[in-house]
C-alpha positions in Angstrom: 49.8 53.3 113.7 50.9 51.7 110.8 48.6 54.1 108.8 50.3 56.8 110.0 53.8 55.5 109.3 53.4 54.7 105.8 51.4 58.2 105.6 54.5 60.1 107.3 56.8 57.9 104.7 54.7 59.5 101.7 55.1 63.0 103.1 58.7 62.8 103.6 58.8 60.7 100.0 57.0 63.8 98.1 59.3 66.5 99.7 62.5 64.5 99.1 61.4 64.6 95.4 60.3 68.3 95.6 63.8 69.5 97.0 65.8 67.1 94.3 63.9 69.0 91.5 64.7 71.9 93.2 68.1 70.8 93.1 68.0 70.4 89.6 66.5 73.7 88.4 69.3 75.3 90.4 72.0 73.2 88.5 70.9 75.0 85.7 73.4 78.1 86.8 75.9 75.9 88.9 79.4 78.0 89.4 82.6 76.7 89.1 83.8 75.6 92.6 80.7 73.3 92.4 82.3 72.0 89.1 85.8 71.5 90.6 84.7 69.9 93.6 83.1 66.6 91.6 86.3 66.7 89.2 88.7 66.8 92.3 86.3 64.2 94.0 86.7 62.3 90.7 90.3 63.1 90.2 89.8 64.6 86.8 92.8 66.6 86.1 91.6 70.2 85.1 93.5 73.8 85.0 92.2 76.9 86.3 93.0 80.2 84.8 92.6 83.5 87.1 93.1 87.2 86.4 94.0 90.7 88.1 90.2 90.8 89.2 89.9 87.2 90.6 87.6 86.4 87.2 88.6 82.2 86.1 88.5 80.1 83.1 88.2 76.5 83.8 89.9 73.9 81.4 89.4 70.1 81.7 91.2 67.6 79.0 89.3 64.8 79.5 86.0 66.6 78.6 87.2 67.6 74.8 90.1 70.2 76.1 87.0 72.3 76.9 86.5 75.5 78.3 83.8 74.0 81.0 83.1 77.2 82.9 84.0 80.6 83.8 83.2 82.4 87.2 83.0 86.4 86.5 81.7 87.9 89.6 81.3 84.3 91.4 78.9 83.7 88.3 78.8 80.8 86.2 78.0 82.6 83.0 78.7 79.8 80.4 76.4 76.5 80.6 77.7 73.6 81.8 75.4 69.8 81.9 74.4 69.8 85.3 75.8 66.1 85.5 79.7 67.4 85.5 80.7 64.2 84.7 79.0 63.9 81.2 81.5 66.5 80.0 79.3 68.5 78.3 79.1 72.8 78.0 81.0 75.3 78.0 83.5 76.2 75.0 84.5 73.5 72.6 86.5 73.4 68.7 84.2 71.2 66.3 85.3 70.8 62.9 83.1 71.8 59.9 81.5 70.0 58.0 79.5 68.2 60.4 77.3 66.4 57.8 77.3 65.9 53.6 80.3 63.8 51.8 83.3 65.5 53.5 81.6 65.6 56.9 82.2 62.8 59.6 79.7 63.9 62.6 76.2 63.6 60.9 75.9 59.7 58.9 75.5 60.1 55.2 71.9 60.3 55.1 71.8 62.8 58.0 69.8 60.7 60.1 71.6 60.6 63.8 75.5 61.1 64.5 78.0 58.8 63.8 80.8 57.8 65.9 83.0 61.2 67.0 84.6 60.3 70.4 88.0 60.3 68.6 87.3 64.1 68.2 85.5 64.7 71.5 86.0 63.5 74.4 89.2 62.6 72.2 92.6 61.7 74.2 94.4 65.4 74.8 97.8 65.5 75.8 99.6 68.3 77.4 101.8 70.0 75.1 102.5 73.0 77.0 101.9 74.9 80.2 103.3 77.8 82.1 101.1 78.1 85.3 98.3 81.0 84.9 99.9 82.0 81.7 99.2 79.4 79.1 98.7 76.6 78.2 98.3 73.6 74.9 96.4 70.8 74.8 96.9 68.3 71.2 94.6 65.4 70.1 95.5 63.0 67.1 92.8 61.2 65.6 92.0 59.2 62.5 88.2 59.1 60.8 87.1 58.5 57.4 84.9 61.1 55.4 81.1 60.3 54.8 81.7 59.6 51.0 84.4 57.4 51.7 87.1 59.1 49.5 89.1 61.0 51.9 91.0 59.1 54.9 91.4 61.9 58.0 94.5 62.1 60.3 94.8 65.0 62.6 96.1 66.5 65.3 93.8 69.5 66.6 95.4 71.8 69.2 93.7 73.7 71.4 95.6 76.9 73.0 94.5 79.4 75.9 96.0 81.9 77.4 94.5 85.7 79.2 93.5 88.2 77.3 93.6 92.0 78.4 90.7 94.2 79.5 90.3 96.6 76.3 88.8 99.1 77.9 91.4 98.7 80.9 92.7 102.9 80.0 89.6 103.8 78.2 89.3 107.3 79.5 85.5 106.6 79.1 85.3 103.6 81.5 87.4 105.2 84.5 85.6 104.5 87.5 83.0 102.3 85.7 82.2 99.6 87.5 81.8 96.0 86.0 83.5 92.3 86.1 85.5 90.9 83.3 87.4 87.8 82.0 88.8 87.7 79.1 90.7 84.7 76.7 92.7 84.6 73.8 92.1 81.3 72.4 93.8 79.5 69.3 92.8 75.9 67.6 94.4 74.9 64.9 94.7 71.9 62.7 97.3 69.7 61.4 97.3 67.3 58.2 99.4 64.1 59.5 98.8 62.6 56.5 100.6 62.2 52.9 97.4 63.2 51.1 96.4 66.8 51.0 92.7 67.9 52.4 92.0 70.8 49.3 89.9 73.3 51.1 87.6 70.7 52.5 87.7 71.1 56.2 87.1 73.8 58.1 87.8 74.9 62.4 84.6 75.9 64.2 84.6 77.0 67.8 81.0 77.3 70.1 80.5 78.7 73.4 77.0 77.1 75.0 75.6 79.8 77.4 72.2 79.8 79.7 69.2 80.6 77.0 66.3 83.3 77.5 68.7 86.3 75.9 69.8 88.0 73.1 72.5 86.9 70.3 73.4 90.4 68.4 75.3 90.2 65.2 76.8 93.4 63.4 77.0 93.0 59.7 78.1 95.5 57.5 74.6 95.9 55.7 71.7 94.9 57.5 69.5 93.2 54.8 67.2 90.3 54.7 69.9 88.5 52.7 72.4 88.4 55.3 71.1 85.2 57.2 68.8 81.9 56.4 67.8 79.4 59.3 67.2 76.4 56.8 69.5 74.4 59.0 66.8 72.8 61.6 63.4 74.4 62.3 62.8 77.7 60.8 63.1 80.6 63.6 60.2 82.3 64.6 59.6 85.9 63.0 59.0 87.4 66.1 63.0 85.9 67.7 64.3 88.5 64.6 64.8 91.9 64.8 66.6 94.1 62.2 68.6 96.9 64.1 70.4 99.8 62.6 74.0 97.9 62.1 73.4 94.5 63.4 70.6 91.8 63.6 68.9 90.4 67.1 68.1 87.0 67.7 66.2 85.6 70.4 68.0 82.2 72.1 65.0 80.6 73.5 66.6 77.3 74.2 63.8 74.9 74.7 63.0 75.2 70.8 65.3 74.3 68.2 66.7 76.3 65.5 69.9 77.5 63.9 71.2 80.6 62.2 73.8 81.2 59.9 75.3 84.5 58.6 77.0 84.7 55.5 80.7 85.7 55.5 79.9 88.6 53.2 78.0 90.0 55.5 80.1 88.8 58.8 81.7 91.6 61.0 83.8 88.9 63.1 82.0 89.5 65.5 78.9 87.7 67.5 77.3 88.8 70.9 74.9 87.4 73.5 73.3 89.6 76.1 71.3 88.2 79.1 70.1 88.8 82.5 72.6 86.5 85.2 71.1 84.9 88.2 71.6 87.9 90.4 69.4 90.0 87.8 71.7 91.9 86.6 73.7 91.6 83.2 75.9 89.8 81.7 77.5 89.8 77.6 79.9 87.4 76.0 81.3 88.0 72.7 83.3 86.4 70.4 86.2 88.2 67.7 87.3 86.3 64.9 88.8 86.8 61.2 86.5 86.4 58.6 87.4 86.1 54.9 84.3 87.4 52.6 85.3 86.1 49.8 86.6 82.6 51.3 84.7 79.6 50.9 83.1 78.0 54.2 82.3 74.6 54.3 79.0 74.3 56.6 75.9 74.3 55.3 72.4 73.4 55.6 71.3 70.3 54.8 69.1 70.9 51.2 71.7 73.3 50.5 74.8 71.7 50.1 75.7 73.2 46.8 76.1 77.2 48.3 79.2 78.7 50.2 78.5 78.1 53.8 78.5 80.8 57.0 81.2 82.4 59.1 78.8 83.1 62.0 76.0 80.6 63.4 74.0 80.8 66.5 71.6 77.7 67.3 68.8 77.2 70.3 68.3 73.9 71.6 65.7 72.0 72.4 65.5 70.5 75.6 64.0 71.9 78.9 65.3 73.4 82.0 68.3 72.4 83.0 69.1 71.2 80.1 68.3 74.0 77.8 71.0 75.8 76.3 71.9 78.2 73.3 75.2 78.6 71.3 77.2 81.6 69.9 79.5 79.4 67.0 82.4 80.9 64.6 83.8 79.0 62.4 87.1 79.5 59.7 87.1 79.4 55.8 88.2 76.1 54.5 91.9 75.3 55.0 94.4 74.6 52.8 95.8 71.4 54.7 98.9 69.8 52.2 100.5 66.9 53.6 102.1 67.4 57.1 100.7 71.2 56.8 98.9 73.0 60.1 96.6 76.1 60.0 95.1 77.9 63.1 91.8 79.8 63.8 92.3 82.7 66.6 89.6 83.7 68.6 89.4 86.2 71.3 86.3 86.0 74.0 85.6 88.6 76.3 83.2 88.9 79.1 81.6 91.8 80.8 79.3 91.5 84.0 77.7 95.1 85.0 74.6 97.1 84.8 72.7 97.7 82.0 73.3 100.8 81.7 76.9 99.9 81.9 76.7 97.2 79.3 75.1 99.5 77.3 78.1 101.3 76.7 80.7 98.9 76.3 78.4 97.7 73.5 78.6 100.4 71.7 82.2 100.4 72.3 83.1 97.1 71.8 79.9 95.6 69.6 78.4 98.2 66.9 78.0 102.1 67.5 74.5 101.8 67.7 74.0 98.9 70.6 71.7 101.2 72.7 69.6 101.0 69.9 69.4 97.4 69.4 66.5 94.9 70.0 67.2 93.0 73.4 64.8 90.4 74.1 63.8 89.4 77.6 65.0 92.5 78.7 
């Protein structure tokens, strides 16, 4: 009898652990009323955002002012850490450099992260909201550079509000049928301090999104020149393809590496295409201003003495759940003169629809000739 008990305890052991790594794998798409609920549970204060078409945007201070998750067509389509309470996914600002003498998130020799909870989580503050309209978030921290020479005091604001459907009275789109959420997002920067930050620093903004897809960027000459991946690992050939006005990259996101497009050759613009859970397709992209000529302060590691990119896309490198890819944008270097602020608009728009229909909204809204680019994992 006892044999049997300890037997039937096993079973019931082995299928309890089966159904919680179930549980897991699923978390790897969890949607946003799954999110709220442990942030209500936890009394997290958070704001959500809803349009005309019942699409959200889901904004939680105490998690870095981020952008945690969007639900377009009752879809999670932005990754969010499948422990809510770690904070982690979504949309996030970052400030460039991260690493060499004027950057404060790598340590001086590159070798782990130093200290940046000032930045995020950081302490945001409400600095103004109109309910379903818009609303401000500011955080004022203090860090010193890697080199020691420059002491930081900031105030980073974070701004949301909706942003319109473009191809709401497209002639071309009447009856077609699709989900979409858009947001008009500004960060900007502030210098509290009475020295002046010459062109040093930089705004950087990064959605994280579910891997296994496509990241298309248009550049205005499609040549070899236009990208390097000397930041991490090198990317495989066979994640690049060369398409007739734009480049394909393949976000694996259990294997690391990171790409960076010169602002020369930036569009302001950067795309990812992907199946959603439901199997059918999903696209976020990013607009942004790019200066070619301007001088952009991230760069890889061994080469710290060349202009830096406007547009970087990066796979990571854990497993399941935790795998995740990242469309990034980041600003020129900003002139920051004592008590001086400088902003970094960014409009994201997502589409949920066929592929046929995503087809042609990407030749639309992406580059004329997006039925013609490479999609991976298609």
């Amino acid at each position: 009898m006892k044999g049997a008990f300890l037997l039937l305890l096993s079973i019931f052991f082995v299928l309890g652990t089966l159904l919680f790594l179930n549980a897991q794998n699923d978390l790897k798409g969890i949607d946003m009323d799954s999110i709220i609920s442990v942030l209500e549970s936890h009394k997290i204060d958070h704001f959500i955002f809803s349009n005309s078409r019942g699409n959200k945007f889901l904004v939680v201070p105490r998690f870095g002012a981020r952008i945690l998750s969007v639900s377009v067509g009752g879809e999670n389509l932005f990754w969010t850490h499948p422990d809510i309470l770690k904070g982690q996914g979504g949309q996030r600002s970052w400030i460039s450099p991260e690493g060499g003498a004027k950057g404060f998130i790598f340590k001086p020799d590159w070798k782990g992260n130093r200290d940046f909870s000032m930045l995020d989580p950081g302490n945001y503050k409400v600095a103004i909201f109109q309910e379903n309209e818009h609303l401000a978030l500011q955080n004022a921290f203090q860090t010193t550079s890697n080199d020691g020479k420059e002491e930081y005091d900031l105030t980073l604001t974070r701004e949301v509000r909706h942003e319109e459907d473009p191809l709401e009275e497209d002639p071309e789109f009447e009856g077609a049928k699709y989900d979409f959420l858009g947001i008009d997002f500004v960060h900007s920067l502030k210098n509290n301090s009475d020295a002046a930050y010459d062109n040093i620093l930089g705004l950087w903004c990064l959605i994280q999104i579910p891997p296994q897809g496509t990241m298309i960027v248009p550049v205005h000459e499609v040549e070899r020149e236009a990208w390097r991946d000397t930041y991490f690992e090198p990317i495989p050939d066979e994640f690049v393809k060369s398409n007739p006005d734009s480049f394909s990259y393949y976000i694996h996101g259990s294997q690391r590496y990171k790409v960076g497009v010169r602002p020369e050759s930036a569009q302001g613009l950067i795309c990812y295409f992907s199946k959603t859970k439901k199997e059918d397709y999903f696209m976020v992209f990013m607009t942004f201003p790019v200066k070619p000529e301007g001088r952009y302060v991230d760069r890889p590691r061994p080469e710290q003495q060349t202009n830096g990119d406007a547009i970087q896309l990066y796979s990571h490198l854990e497993k399941d759940a935790l795998a995740f890819g990242e469309l990034e944008c980041q600003s020129w270097a900003l002139d920051l003169k004592p008590g001086g602020e400088q902003a970094f608009p960014i409009k994201t728009y997502i589409y949920k629809a066929s592929f046929d229909v995503l087809q042609k909204i990407g030749k639309k809204l992406i580059c004329p000739q997006f039925d013609k680019a490479c999609l991976f994992n298609k």
